[in-house]
N, C-alpha and C positions, 0 to 999 in steps of 0.2 A: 626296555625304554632307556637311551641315556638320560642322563641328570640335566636341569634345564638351563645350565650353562653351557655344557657337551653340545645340547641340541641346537643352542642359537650360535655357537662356533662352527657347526655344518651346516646351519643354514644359510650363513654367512659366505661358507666356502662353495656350498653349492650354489649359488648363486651367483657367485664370481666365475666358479667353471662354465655354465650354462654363457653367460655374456661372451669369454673369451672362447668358446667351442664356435659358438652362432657366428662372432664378428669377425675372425680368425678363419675357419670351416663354410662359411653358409650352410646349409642345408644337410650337409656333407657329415655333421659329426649330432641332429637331430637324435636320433637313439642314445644318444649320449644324455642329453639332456630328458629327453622324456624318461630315461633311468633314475638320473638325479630326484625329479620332482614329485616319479612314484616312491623311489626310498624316502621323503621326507614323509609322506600318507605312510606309510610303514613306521615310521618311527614316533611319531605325532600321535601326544595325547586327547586331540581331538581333532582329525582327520575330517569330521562332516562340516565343523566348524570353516577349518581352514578351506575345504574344495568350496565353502560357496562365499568365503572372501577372496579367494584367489578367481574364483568366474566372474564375480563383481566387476571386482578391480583390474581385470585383465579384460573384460569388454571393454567398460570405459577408455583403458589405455590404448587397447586394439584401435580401436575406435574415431580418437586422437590423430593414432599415424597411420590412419587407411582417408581420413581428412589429407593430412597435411601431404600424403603421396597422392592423391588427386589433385591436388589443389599443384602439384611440383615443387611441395619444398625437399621431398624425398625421391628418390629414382633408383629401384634397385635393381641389379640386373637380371635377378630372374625374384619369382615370388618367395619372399623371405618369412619361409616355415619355423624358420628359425629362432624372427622376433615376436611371433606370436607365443612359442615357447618360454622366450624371456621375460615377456610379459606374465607367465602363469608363476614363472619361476621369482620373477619382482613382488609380486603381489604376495608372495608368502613368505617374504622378508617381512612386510606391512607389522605382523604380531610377532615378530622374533628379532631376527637380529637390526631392524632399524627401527624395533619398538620408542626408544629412547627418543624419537622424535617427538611422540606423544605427549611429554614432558616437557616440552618447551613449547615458549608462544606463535602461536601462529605464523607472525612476520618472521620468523627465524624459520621457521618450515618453509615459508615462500625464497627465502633468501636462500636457503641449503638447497631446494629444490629447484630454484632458478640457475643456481650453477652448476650442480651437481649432475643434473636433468640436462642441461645441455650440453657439461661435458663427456659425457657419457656418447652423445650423438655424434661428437665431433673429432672422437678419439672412434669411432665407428668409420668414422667417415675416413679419418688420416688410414687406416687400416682396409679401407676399402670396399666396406660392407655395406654402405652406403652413399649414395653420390648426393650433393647438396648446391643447383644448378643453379639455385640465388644466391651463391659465393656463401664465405665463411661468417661475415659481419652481418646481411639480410637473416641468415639461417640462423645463425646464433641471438640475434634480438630477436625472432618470432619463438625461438625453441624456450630463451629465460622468460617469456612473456606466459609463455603456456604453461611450463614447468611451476612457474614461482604459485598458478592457480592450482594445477592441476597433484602437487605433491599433495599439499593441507585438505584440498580435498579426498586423495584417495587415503591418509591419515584419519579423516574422517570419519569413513565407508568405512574404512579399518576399528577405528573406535567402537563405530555402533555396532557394527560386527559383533568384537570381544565383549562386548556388554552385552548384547542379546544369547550370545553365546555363555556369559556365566549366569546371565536370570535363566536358562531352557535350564543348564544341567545345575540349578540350586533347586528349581522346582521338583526336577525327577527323583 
């Protein structure tokens, strides 16, 4: 097991990889990513913890952008396996390496995740991974709108998560 600075600086990177494999690759470099996201259940001192905050939070996100590509804010050109991966691989950032969100107030969670959450989309998009057919300004107000909720909330699910998860293993 590395040290738990070691582990939040690869979780950090692998999660960087996983984004730029998917937005870069589409589809195409997938076993890349589902490597990364098994080596971190390999390394993770509570793997049972994390697989069902990472399936939480990775529906809900799913969830989110199977809405917003119904609806046309998203068009991708073929079905992006990709972002479902990035999603599992996001969600296990939630207790590791962007724990430190935790630590601050709510409105700063919405504000980091209003920008952050849409830049993220829109550097997807300049990249090609995704097309965004209500232009840059439509897409980018509906993405900060979503984001600015939907970070603090999935913060949240994360929180009760790590809390249920240290009351199970103080009990045993």
């Amino acid at each position: 097991m590395p040290n738990p600075k070691l582990f939040i600086i690869l979780n950090a990177l692998s999660f960087q990889l996983v984004w730029w494999a998917g937005v870069l690759a589409g589809n195409q470099l997938v076993l890349l990513s589902i490597l990364l996201i098994l080596g971190h259940f390999l390394l993770s001192q509570s793997p049972r913890q994390d697989l069902q905050l990472m399936f939480l939070c990775a529906v809900v996100g799913m969830s989110v952008d199977t809405v917003l590509t119904w609806v046309g804010v998203f068009v991708f050109a073929e079905t992006p396996y990709w972002l479902a991966l990035l999603w599992l691989a996001f969600a296990l950032t939630l207790r590791y390496s962007l724990v430190f969100f935790q630590k601050i107030h709510m409105f700063w969670q919405a504000l980091f995740g209003g920008v952050f959450g849409t830049l993220s989309y829109i550097a997807g998009a300049e990249f090609g991974a995704v097309m965004l057919p209500y232009g840059l300004w439509v897409s980018g107000i509906v993405l900060v709108v979503i984001w600015s909720g939907l970070f603090p909330v999935l913060l949240l699910i994360s929180r009760g998560e790590h809390a249920a998860s240290l009351t199970q293993e103080s009990q045993q």
